[in-house]
C-alpha positions as CSV (number, residue, x, y, z in Angstrom):
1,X,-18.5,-1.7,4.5
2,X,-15.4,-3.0,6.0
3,X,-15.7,-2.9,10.0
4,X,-13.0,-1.3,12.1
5,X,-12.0,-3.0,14.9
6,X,-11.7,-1.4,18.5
7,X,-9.0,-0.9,20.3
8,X,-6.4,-4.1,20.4
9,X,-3.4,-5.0,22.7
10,X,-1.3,-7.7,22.4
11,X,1.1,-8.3,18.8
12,X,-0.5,-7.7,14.9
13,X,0.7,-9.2,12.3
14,X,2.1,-5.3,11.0
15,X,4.7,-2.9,12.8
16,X,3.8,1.1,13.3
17,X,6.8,1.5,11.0
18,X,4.6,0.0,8.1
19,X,1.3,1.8,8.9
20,X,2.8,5.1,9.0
21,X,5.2,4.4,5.4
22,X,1.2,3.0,4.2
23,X,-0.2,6.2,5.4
24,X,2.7,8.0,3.7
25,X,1.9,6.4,0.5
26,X,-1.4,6.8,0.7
27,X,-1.2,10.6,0.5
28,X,2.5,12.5,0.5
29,X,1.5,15.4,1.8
30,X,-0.6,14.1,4.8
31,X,0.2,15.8,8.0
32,X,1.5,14.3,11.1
33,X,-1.5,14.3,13.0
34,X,-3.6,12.7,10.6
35,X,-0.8,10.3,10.6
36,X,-1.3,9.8,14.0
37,X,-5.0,9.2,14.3
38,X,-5.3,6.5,11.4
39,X,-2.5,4.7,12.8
40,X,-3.9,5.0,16.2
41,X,-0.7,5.9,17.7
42,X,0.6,9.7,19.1
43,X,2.3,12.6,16.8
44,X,5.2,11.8,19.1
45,X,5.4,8.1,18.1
46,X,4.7,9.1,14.4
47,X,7.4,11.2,14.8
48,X,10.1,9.1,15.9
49,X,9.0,6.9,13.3
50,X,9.3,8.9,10.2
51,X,13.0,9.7,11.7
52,X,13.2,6.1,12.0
53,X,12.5,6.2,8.1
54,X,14.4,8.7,7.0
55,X,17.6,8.0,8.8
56,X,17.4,4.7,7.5
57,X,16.9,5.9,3.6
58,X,13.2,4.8,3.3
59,X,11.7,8.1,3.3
60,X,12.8,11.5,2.7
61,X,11.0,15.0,3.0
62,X,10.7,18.5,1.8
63,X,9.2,21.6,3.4
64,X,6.8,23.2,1.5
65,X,6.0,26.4,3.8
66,X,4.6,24.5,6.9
67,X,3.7,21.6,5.1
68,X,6.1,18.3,4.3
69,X,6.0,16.3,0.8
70,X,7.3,12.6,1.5
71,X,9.3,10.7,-0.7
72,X,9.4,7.0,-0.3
73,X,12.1,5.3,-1.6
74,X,10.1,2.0,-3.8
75,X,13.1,0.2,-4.9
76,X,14.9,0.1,-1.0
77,X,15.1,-3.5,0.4
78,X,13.2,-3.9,4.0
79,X,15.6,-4.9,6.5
80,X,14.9,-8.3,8.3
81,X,16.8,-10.8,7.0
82,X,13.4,-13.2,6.1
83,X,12.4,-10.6,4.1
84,X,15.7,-10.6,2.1
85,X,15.1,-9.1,-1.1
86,X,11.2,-8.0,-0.5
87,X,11.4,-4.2,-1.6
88,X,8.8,-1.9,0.1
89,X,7.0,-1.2,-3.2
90,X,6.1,-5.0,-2.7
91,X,4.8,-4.0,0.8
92,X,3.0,-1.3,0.3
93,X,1.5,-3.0,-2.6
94,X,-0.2,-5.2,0.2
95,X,-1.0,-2.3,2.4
96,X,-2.2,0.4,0.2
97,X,-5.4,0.7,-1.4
98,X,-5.7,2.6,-5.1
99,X,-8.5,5.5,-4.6
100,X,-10.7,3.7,-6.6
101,X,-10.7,1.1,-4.0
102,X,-11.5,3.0,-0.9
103,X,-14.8,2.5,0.8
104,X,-14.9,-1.1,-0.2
105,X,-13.7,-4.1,0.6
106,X,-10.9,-5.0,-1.4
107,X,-8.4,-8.3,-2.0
108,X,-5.2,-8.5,-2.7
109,X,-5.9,-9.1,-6.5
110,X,-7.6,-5.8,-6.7
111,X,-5.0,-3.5,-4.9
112,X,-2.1,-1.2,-7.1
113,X,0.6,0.3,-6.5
114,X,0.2,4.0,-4.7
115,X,3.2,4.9,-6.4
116,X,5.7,4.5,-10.1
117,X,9.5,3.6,-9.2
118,X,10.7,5.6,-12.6
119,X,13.1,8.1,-11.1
């Protein structure tokens, strides 16, 4: 069982913008909240963040009754200029486990993609 650590301050080596796109990708349809507790952060922040994403073209929504579907965009480029050409499929591919991998540890070699970039 993989341990979680406690509560951190100080820098990591990812942003809030790439746990929330992870938990996006993860599951499409998750809500805000749930957002907010895995990622350890407030609704508010998550939030602010998914605008972040959207405004920006990564992510895109639509409202299903109360609910949101997200679409994340595989094929964008992420924007830091060290990362020129790294698309976020690549980085999510880092960050997001396949089902069949949750509840175990798992490397880098064992991890998919969450999602196909055919359009």
């Amino acid at each position: 069982m993989v341990e979680v650590p406690g509560s951190h301050s100080g820098w990591t080596f990812v942003t809030n913008h790439a746990r929330v796109l992870a938990a996006i990708a993860d599951n499409p349809n998750v809500r805000i909240r749930d957002i907010a507790v895995h990622c350890r952060l407030t609704e508010r922040a998550v939030q602010r963040i998914i605008s972040d994403l959207e405004q920006d073209g990564y992510l895109s929504h639509t409202r299903d009754g109360r609910s949101n579907t997200y679409r994340i965009e595989p094929d964008k480029v992420l924007r830091h200029p060290a990362e020129a050409g790294l698309t976020v499929a690549a980085l999510l591919s880092l960050l997001v486990q396949d089902e069949t991998d949750h509840g175990r540890s798992a490397g880098p070699a064992s991890r998919t993609s969450p999602f196909s970039t055919a359009r």
